[in-house]
N, C-alpha and C positions, 0 to 999 in steps of 0.2 A: 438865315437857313432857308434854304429852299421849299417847297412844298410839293407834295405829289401832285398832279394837276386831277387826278382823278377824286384824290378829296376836297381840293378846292371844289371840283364841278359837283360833288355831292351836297358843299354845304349851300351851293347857289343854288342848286337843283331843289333841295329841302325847303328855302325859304318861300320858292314858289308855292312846295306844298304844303309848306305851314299857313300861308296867308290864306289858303281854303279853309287849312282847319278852323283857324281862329272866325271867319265869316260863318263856320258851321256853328258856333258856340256862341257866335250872338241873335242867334233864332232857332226856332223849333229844330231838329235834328231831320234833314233831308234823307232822303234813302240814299245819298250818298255819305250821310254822315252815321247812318246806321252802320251800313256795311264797313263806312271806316273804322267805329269804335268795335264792332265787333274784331276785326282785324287788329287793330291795337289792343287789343284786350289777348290774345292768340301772341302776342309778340311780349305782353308784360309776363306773360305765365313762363315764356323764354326765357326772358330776362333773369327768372327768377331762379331758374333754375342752373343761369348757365355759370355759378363759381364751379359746380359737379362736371361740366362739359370744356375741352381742350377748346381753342381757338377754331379750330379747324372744324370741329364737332359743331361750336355753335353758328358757323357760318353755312354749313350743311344745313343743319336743322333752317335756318332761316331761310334760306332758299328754297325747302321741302313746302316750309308755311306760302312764301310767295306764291309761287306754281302752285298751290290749291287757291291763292286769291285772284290771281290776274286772268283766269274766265270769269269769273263772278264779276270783278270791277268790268270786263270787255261787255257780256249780259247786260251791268246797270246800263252803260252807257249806250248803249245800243235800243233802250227802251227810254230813253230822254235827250233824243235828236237834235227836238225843239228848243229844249230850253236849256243850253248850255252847261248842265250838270255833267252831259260829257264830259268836256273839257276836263273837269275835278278827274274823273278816273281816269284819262289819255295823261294827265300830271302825274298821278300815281304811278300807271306804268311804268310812265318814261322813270321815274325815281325807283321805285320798287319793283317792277313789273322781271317774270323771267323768261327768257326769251322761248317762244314754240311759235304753236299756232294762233293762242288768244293772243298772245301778244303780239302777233305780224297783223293779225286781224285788228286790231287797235289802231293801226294806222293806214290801214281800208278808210275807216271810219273817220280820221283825219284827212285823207285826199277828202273823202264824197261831203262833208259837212262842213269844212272850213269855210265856206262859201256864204254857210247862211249862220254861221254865228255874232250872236251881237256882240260878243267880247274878243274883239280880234285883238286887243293890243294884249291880253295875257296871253293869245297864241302866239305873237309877236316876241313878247319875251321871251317863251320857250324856245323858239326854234333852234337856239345856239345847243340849248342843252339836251339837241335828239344830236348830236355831230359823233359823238362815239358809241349809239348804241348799232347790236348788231340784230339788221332784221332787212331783209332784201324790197318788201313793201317802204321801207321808208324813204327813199331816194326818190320813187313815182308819185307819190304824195308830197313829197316836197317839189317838185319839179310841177306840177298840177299846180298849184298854190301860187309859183313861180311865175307862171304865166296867166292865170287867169282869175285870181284873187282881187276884189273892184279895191280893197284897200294898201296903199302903196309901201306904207310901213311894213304890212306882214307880207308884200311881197316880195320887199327886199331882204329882210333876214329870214323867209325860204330861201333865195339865191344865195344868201351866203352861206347857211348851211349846209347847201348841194354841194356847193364848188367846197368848202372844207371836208365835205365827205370825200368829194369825188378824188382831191388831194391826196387825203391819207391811204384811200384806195391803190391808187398809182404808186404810192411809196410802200403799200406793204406785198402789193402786188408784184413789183419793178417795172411796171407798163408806161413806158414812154410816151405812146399815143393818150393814155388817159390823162400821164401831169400835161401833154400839152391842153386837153379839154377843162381841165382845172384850168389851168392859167387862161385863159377863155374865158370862162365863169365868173373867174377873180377879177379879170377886168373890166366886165359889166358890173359885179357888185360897184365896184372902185367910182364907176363912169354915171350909172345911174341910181345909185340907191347909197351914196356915203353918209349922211346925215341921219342913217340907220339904224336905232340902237337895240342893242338886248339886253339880258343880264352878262354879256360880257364884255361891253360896251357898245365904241360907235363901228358901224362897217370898216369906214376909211382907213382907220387904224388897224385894225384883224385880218383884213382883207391885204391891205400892203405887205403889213411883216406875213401873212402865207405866200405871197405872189413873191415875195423875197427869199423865201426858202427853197421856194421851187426854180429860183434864177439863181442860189448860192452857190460856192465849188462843194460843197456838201449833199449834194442834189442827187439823185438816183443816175446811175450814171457815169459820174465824175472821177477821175483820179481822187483819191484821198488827198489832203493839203500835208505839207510838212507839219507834223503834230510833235511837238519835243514838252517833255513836264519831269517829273520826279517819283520814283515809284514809292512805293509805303515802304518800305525798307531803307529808302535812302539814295541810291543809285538813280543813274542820273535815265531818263525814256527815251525811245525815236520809236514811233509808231511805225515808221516804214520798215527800219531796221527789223523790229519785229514781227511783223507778219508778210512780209516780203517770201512772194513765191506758192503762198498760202492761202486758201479760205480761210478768214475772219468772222469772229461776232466782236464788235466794240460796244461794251454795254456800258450807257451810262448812269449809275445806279449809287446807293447808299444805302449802310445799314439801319438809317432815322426812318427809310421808306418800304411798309411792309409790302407791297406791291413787288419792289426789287428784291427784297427776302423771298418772297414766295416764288418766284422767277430763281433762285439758286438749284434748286435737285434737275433741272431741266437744263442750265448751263454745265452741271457736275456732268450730267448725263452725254454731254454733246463732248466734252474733256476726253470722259470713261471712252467714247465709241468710236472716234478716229485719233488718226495716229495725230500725235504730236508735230509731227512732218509734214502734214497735211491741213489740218485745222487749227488754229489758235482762237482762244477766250481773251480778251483786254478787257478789265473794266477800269471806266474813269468815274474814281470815288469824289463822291459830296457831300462825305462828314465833317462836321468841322475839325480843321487840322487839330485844336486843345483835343478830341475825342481820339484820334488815332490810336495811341496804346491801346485804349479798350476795341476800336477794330482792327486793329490786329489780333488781339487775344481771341476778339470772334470767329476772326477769318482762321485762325490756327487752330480752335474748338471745333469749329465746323468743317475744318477739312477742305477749304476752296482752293481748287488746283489750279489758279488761272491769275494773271499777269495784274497786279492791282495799280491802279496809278495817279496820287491822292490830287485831287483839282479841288479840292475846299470850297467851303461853302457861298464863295464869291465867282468858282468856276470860269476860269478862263479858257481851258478847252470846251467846257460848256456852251463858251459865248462862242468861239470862233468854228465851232460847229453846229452852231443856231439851233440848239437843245433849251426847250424850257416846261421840260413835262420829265418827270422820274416815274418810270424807268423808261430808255429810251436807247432802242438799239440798230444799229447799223450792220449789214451784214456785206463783207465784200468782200469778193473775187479772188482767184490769186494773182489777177494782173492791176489788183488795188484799185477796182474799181468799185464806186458804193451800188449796189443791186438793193436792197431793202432797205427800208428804214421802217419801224414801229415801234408807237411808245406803248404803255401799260403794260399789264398779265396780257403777255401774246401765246403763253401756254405752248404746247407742241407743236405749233406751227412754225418756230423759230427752227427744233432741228430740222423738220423740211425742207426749208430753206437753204442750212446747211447741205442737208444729203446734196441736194440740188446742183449747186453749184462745185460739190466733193467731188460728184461724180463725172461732173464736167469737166475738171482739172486729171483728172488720173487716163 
């Protein structure tokens, strides 16, 4: 079964900042470790309450708690320059932190210090897991880092980090000029810094299959490939066939991933708002085929008015469309060309998008 890649990067994210906590518990308690239990104390009393609170309720409330912690952790760090206790709350951000001003400010703080910290290979680990936060300071500090960091490890996975930022930018953008600045990037990472690693591994590896994606016939750009599968009904798919003449969303999604559920009122929405004639929804499912009946039952419960098309949890259109993150969507043209691509909760930017290119077609 696949995994969502945004829980994967939480659970690698979290062990970075569990290996703080457990260092804070085997000595007196730092004012980083004040501030942390107090904040884990604010999260238990959460917890406790949340059988009373919807899913939705308690993920609000959680984010409410965040944003009153992440200027307090931006303050600590910003009063222990010297001695690396930063670092503990710039890990917190990047994990828990929500995004404003303390938290663009946090990575100030990351360009101007990364220089004189003694612990650069924890910086070094991190740097994979700042690649999908969203904050306009994080690309100049990493790119700072990039070039003038004296240790070569954390300068190379800054650069990898840029050039995977700069990537996903280009594809959620559709800016040609920037995937060609990524693929730039990616071949410095490839050429001078492969022996790289993070917590996501080695460069060589990461940096190839991105610089792969951005060279595939699934590229921003591209005609669509011949896509043929099996719809969840039974009947037999041709992707062209179906949205030929049309703006596209092909979303690739599953009911196992709540990320792709929560992504559903916002595809209903893009259904409800143009004509059928005009835009189509395709999603390529990655339930496993034994679960089908029961998403069907979901998909008929829930009312989804858009074309399902089951790739199982081994994903074949998955692979030959170099998808390996759920949910992950491609948005194109009506001359079937791919214009966007972005994975996760991309929230209302998606019908954007759409309007976008709707309004280009008519």
């Amino acid at each position: 079964m696949p995994i969502c890649r945004s829980i994967c990067s939480l659970i690698v994210v979290t062990s970075i900042f569990l290996s703080s906590v457990v260092a804070e518990q085997k000595r007196a308690p730092t004012p980083y470790g004040i501030l942390y239990n107090e904040w884990k104390a604010e999260v238990k009393a959460l917890d406790e309450i949340a059988p009373a609170l919807t899913t939705s309720d308690k993920r609000d409330k959680q984010r409410e708690l965040n944003t009153k912690f992440t200027p307090r952790f931006l303050e600590l760090a910003k009063t222990h320059l010297g001695d690396d206790l930063w670092i503990d709350c710039l890990i917190w951000t990047s994990v828990e932190g929500v995004p404003g001003a303390a938290f663009d400010e946090m990575f100030d703080v990351l360009r101007d210090n990364a220089n004189k910290a003694e612990n650069h290979f924890q910086l070094q680990l991190l740097m994979s897991e700042i690649i999908k936060l969203q904050s306009d300071r994080i690309d100049p500090a990493l790119s700072a880092i990039a070039e003038s960091h004296p240790q070569s490890g954390l300068r190379g996975a800054a650069l990898f980090a840029l050039a995977a930022r700069t990537k996903r930018s280009a594809e959620e953008k559709g800016d040609v000029q920037l995937a060609a600045n990524a693929e730039k990037l990616l071949e410095r990472v490839i050429t001078e810094y492969p022996k790289v690693s993070t917590y996501r591994g080695e460069n060589l590896e990461n940096a190839t299959a991105l610089l792969e994606d951005l060279r595939s016939p699934v590229a921003i750009t591209k005609t669509i490939p011949s896509t043929k599968g099996t719809l969840i009904t039974g009947e037999a798919f041709d992707l062209e066939e179906t949205i030929r003449g049309k703006v596209a969303v092909v979303s690739f999604s599953g009911h196992w991933c709540a990320p792709c559920v929560a992504m559903h009122p916002i595809q209903k929405e893009i259904v409800s708002k143009f004509s059928k004639d005009a835009v189509v929804v395709v999603e390529i499912n990655s339930d496993q085929l034994k679960r089908l009946p029961k998403v069907r039952e979901r998909i008929e419960a829930d009312g989804l008015p858009w074309t399902v098309v089951s790739d199982g949890s081994d994903g074949p259109i998955s692979k030959q469309w170099h998808v390996a993150a759920w949910p992950t969507y491609f948005v194109i043209d009506s001359d079937g060309r791919i214009r966007r691509r972005a994975s996760g909760n991309v929230g209302r930017r998606l019908i954007t998008w759409v309007e976008e290119l709707a309004t280009k077609s008519e």
